[in-house]
C-alpha positions as a Markdown table, in Angstrom:
| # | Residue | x | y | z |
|---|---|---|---|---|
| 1 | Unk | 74.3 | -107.2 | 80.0 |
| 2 | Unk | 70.6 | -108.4 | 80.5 |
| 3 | Unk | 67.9 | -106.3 | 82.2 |
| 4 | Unk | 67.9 | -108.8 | 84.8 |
| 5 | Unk | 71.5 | -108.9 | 85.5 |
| 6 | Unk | 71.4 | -104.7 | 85.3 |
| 7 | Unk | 69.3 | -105.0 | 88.1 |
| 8 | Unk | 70.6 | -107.6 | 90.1 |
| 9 | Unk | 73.8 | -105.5 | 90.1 |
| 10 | Unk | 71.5 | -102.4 | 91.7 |
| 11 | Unk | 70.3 | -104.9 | 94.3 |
| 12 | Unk | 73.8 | -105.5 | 95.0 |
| 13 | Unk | 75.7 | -101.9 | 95.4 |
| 14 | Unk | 76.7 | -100.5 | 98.8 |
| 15 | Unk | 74.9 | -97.2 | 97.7 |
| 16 | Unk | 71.5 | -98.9 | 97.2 |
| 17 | Unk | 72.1 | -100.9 | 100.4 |
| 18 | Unk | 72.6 | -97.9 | 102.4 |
| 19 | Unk | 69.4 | -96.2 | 101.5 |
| 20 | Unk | 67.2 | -99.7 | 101.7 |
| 21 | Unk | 69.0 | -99.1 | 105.8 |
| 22 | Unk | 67.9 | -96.1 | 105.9 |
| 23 | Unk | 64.4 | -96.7 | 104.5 |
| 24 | Unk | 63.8 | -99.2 | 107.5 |
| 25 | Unk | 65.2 | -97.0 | 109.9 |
| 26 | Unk | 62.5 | -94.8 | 108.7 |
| 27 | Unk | 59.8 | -97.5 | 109.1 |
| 28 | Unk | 61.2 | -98.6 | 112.5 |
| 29 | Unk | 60.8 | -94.6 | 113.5 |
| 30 | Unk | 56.9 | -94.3 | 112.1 |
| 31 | Unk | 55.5 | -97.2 | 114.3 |
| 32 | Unk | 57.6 | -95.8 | 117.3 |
| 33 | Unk | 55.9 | -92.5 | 116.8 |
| 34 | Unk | 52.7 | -94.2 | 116.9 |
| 35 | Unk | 53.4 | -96.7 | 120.1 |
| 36 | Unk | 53.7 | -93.2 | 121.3 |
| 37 | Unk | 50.3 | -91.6 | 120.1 |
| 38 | Unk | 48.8 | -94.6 | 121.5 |
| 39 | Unk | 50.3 | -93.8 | 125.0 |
| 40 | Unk | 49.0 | -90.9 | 124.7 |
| 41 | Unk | 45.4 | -92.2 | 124.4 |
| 42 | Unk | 45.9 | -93.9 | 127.1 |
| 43 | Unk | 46.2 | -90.7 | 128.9 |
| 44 | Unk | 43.2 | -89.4 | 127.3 |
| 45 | Unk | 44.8 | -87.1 | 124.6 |
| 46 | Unk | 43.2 | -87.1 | 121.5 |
| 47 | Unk | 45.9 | -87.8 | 118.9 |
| 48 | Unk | 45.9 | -89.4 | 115.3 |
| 49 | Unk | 47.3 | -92.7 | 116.0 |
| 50 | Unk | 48.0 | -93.5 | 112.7 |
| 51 | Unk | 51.2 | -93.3 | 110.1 |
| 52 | Unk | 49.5 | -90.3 | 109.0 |
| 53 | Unk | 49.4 | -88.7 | 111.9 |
| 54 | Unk | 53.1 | -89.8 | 113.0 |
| 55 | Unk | 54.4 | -88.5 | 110.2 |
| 56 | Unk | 52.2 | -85.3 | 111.0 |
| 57 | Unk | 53.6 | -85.2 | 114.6 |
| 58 | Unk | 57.5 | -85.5 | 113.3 |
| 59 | Unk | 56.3 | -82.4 | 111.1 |
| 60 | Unk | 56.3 | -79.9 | 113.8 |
| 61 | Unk | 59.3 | -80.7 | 115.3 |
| 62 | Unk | 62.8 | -79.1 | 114.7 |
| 63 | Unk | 64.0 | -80.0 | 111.1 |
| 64 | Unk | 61.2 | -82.3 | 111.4 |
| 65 | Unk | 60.5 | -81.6 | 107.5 |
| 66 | Unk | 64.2 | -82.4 | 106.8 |
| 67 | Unk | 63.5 | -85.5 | 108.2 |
| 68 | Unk | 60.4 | -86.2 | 106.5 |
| 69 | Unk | 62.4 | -85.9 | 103.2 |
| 70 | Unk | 65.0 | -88.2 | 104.1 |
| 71 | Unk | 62.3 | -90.5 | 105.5 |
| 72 | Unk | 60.4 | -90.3 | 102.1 |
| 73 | Unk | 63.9 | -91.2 | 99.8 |
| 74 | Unk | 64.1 | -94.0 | 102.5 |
| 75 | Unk | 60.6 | -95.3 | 101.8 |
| 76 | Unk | 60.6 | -94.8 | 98.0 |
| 77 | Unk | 64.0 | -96.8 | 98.0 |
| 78 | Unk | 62.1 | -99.2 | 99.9 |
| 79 | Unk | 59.0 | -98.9 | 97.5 |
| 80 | Unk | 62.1 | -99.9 | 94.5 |
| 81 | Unk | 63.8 | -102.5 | 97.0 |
| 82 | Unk | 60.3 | -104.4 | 97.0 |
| 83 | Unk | 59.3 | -104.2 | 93.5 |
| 84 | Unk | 62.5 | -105.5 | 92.6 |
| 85 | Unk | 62.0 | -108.6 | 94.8 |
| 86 | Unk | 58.6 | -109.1 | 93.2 |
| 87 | Unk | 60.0 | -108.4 | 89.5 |
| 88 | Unk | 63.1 | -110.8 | 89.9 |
| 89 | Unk | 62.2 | -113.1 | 92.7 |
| 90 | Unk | 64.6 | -114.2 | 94.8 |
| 91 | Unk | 66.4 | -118.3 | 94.8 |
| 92 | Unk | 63.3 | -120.4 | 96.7 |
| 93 | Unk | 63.3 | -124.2 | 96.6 |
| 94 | Unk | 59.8 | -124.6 | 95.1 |
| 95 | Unk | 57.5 | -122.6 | 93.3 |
| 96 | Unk | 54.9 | -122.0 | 95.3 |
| 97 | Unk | 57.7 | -120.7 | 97.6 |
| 98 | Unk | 58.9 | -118.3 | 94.7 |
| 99 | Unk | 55.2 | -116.6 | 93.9 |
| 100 | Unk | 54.4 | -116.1 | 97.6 |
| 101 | Unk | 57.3 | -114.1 | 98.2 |
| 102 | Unk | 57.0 | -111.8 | 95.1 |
| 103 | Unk | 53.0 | -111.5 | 96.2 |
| 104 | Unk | 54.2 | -110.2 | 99.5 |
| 105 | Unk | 57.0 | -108.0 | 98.3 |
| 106 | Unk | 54.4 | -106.2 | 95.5 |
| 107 | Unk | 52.1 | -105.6 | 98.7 |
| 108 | Unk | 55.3 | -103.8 | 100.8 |
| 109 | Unk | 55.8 | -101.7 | 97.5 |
| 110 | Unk | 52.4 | -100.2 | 97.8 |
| 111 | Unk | 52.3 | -99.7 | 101.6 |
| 112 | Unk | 56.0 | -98.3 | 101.3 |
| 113 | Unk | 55.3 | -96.2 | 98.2 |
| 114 | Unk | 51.6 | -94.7 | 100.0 |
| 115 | Unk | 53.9 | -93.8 | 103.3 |
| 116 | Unk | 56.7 | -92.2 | 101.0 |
| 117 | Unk | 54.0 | -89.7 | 99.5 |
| 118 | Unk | 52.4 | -89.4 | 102.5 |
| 119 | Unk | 55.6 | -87.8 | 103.9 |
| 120 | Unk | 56.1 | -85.9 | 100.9 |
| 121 | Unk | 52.8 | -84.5 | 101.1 |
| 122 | Unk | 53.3 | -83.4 | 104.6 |
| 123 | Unk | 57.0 | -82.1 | 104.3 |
| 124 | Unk | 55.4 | -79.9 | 101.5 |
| 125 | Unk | 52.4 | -78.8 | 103.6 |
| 126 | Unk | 50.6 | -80.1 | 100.6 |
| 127 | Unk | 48.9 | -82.6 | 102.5 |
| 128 | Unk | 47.7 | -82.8 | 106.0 |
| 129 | Unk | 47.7 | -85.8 | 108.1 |
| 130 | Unk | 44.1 | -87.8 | 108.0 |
| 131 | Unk | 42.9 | -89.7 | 111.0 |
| 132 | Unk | 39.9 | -90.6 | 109.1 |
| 133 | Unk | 40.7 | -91.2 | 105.4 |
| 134 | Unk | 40.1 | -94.8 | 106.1 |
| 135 | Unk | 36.2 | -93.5 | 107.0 |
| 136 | Unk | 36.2 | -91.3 | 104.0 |
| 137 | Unk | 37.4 | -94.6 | 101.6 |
| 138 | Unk | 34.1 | -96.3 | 103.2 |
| 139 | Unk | 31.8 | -93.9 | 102.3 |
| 140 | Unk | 32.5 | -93.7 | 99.1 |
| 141 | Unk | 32.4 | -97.3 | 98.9 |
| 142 | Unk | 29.0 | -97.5 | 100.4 |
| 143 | Unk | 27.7 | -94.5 | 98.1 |
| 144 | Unk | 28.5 | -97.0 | 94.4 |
| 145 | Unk | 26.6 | -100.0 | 93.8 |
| 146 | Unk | 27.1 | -102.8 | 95.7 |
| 147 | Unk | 28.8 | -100.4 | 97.8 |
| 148 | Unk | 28.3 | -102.4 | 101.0 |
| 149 | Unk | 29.5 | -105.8 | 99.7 |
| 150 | Unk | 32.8 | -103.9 | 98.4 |
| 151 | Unk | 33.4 | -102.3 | 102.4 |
| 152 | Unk | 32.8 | -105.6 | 103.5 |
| 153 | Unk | 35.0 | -107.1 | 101.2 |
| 154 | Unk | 38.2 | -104.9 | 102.3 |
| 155 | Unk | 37.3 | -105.5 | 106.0 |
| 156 | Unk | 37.7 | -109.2 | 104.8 |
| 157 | Unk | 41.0 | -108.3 | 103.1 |
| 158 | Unk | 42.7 | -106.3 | 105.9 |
| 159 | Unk | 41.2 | -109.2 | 108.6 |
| 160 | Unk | 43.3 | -111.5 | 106.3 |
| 161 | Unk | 46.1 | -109.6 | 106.3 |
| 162 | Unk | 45.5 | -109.1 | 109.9 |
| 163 | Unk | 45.8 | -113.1 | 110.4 |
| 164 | Unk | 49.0 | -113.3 | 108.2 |
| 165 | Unk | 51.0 | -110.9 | 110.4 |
| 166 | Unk | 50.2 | -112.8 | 113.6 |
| 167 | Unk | 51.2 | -115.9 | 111.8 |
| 168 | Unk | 54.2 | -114.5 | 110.6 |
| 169 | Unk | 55.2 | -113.4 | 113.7 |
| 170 | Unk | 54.1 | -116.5 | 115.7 |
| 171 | Unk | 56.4 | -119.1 | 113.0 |
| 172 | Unk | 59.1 | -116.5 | 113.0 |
| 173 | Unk | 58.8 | -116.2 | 109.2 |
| 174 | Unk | 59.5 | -113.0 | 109.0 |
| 175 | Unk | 63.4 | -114.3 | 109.3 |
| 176 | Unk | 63.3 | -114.9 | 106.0 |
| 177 | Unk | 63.6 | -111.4 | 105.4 |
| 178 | Unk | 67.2 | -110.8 | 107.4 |
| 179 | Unk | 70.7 | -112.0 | 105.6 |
| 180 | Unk | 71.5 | -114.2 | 108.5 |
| 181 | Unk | 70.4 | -115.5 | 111.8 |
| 182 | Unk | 69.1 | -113.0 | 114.2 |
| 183 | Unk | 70.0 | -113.2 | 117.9 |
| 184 | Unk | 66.9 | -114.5 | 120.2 |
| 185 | Unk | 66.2 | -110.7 | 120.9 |
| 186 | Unk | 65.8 | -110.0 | 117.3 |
| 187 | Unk | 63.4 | -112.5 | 117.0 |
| 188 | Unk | 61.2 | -111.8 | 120.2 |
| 189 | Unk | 61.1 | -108.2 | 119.4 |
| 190 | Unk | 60.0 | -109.2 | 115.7 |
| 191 | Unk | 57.5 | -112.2 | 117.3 |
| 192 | Unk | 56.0 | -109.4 | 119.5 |
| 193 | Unk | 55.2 | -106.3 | 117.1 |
| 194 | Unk | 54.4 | -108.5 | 114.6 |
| 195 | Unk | 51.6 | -110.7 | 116.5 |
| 196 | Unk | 50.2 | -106.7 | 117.7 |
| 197 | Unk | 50.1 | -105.2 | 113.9 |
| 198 | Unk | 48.6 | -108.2 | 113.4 |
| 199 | Unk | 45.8 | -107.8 | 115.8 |
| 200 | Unk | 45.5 | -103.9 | 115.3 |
| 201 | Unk | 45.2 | -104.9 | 111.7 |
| 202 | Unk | 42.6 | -107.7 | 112.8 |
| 203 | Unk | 40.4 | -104.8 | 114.8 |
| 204 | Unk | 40.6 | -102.5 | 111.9 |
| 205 | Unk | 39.2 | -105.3 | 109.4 |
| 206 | Unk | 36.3 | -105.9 | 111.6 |
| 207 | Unk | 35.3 | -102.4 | 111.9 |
| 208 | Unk | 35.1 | -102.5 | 108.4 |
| 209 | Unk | 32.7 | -105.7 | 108.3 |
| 210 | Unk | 30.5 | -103.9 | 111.3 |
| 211 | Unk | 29.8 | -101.1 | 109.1 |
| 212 | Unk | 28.9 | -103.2 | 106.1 |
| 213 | Unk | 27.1 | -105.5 | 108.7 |
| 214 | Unk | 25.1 | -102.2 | 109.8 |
| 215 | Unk | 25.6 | -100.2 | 106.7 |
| 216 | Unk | 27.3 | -97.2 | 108.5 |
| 217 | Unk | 30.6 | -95.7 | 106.9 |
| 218 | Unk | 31.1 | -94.0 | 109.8 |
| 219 | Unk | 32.2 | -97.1 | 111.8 |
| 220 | Unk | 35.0 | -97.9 | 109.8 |
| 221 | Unk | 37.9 | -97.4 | 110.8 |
| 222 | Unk | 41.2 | -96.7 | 110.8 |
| 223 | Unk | 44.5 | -97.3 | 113.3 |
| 224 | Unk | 43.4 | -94.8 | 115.6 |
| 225 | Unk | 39.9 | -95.9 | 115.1 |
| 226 | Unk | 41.2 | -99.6 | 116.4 |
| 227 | Unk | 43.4 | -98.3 | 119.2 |
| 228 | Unk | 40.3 | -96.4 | 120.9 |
| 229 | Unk | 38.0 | -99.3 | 120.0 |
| 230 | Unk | 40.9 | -101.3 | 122.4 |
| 231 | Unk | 40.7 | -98.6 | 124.9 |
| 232 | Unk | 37.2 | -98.0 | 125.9 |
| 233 | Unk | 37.0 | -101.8 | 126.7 |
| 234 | Unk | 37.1 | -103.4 | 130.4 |
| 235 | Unk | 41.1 | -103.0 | 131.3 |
| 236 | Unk | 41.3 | -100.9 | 127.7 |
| 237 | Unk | 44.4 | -98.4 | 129.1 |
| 238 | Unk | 46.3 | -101.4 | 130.1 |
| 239 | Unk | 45.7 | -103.3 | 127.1 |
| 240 | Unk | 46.3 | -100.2 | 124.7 |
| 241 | Unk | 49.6 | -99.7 | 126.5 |
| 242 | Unk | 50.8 | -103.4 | 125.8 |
| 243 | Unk | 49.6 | -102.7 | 122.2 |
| 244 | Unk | 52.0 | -99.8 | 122.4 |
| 245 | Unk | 54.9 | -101.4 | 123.3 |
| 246 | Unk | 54.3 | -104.4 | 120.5 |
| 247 | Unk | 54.2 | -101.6 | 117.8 |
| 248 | Unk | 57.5 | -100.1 | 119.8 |
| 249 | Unk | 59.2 | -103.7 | 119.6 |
| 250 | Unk | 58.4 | -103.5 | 116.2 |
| 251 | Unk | 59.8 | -100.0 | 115.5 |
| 252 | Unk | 63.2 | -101.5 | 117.2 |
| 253 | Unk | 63.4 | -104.6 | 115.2 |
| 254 | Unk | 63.1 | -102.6 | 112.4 |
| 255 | Unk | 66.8 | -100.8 | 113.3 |
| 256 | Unk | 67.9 | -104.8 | 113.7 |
| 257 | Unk | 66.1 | -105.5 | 110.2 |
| 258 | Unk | 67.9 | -102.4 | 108.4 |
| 259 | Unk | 71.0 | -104.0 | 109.8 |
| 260 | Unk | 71.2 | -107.5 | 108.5 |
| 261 | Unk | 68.2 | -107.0 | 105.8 |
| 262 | Unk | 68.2 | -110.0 | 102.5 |
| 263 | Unk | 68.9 | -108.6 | 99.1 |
C-alpha cells in the first residue's frame, strides 16, 4: 500500500472522523467564548477578547482544564485533518482549483496547530493567556531592520486575509468545505460570522499599517485591540454587539460544520 493510499485510508476511518467533529466543536466553542468577551466590552468590562483569552476564561471554570485537553486533541486532529488536505489535495476540476485549496488548508494547519498549544499551554498553567502578544510581535518587528516595512507588511497580510473571509462568506464558498448541501440556516449563519471575522480581521490589519504608518508598536493590535477600536466609535456598543453575535453565528455553524464536514 502507497503512502498516499495509507493516508487516504486515515482520512476515511470513523475514529479520525470523530475527532475532526470534535475538533470543530472546539472551534465553534472558542469564537462563542469570545462573542461573549466582546459582550462584555460592551458593558465596559475589561476582558481579553481574544482566543487566548477564551481559552483563558474556559480555564477557570469547573473541569475547565479537562476541557482544554480535549479541546487541544480536537485542534491538533484538526491541525492533521488540514495538512492532509494540503499534502494530498482533494478531486478539483482544474488546477488552479487544486493549489488554492491546499494553500488554504496549510494556513488552517497553522492557525489550528497555534490554538491547540495555546490550550495546552493554559491547561498546564505553562502559559498564560496574552491580550497583547500581537503588540509584543510588533515591537520586535519594529526593533530589526526594516522593521517598519515588515509590520506593515503583516498588516497587509492579515487585511488580505481580512478581505478573503468576507468574500468567502458573501459567495458562500465556504460550502465547499461541508459533505453535502447545507440547509439555508447553515449557510446564513456561515454568511454572517464569516463576513464579521472577516472585518475583525480587516480592523486588526489596519492597526497594524497605522503603527507602521506612525511607527508605534504600541498601536498594533490584536482581537481585543479591534473589538475596543469598534467600540469607542459613534454607536460603538451597538455595533460591537452585532460583531458579537456574527462571531456567535459563527461559533454555531461550526457545530453544523463538524456535522457534515468534507474529507
Amino acid at each position: 500500500m502507497t503512502a498516499s493510499a495509507s493516508l487516504n485510508e486515515v482520512r476515511r476511518s470513523r475514529p479520525y472522523h470523530a475527532l475532526v467533529a470534535v475538533g470543530l466543536a472546539s472551534y465553534g466553542v472558542i469564537h462563542l467564548l469570545v462573542a461573549w468577551i466582546a459582550l462584555q466590552l460592551v458593558f465596559g468590562k475589561r476582558a481579553e477578547a481574544s482566543p487566548e483569552g477564551a481559552l483563558s476564561e474556559l480555564g477557570k471554570q469547573p473541569l475547565g482544564s479537562v476541557l482544554l485537553w480535549i479541546m487541544a486533541l480536537g485542534l491538533f486532529t484538526l491541525t492533521l485533518w488540514q495538512a492532509l488536505e494540503a499534502v494530498i489535495g482533494r478531486e478539483e476540476p482544474d488546477r488552479d482549483g487544486r493549489l488554492r485549496r491546499r494553500l488554504m488548508s496549510a494556513g488552517r494547519a497553522i492557525v489550528y496547530l497555534v490554538l491547540g498549544v495555546l490550550a495546552v499551554g493554559i491547561a498546564t498553567r505553562a502559559a498564560s493567556g496574552s491580550g497583547q502578544g500581537e503588540e509584543t510581535i510588533s515591537a520586535k518587528l519594529m526593533s530589526v531592520p526594516f522593521g517598519q516595512i515588515l509590520v506593515a507588511v503583516v498588516g497587509a497580510a492579515v487585511l488580505g486575509v481580512g478581505i478573503a473571509q468576507i468574500v468567502k462568506g458573501v459567495k458562500q464558498k465556504f460550502t465547499e468545505d461541508l459533505d453535502r448541501g447545507a440547509p439555508s440556516g447553515v449557510r446564513r449563519l456561515g454568511t454572517v460570522g464569516y463576513c464579521v471575522k472577516g472585518f475583525a480581521f480587516c480592523i486588526i490589519g489596519g492597526l497594524f499599517i497605522w503603527a507602521a504608518i506612525s511607527y508605534d508598536p504600541k498601536k498594533a493590535g490584536g482581537m481585543d485591540d479591534a473589538l475596543s477600536t469598534v467600540r469607542d466609535q459613534p454607536f460603538g456598543a451597538v455595533l460591537l454587539t452585532i460583531m458579537a453575535v456574527g462571531i456567535a453565528c459563527f461559533g454555531v455553524y461550526c457545530f453544523f460544520w463538524a456535522r457534515i464536514a468534507r474529507y
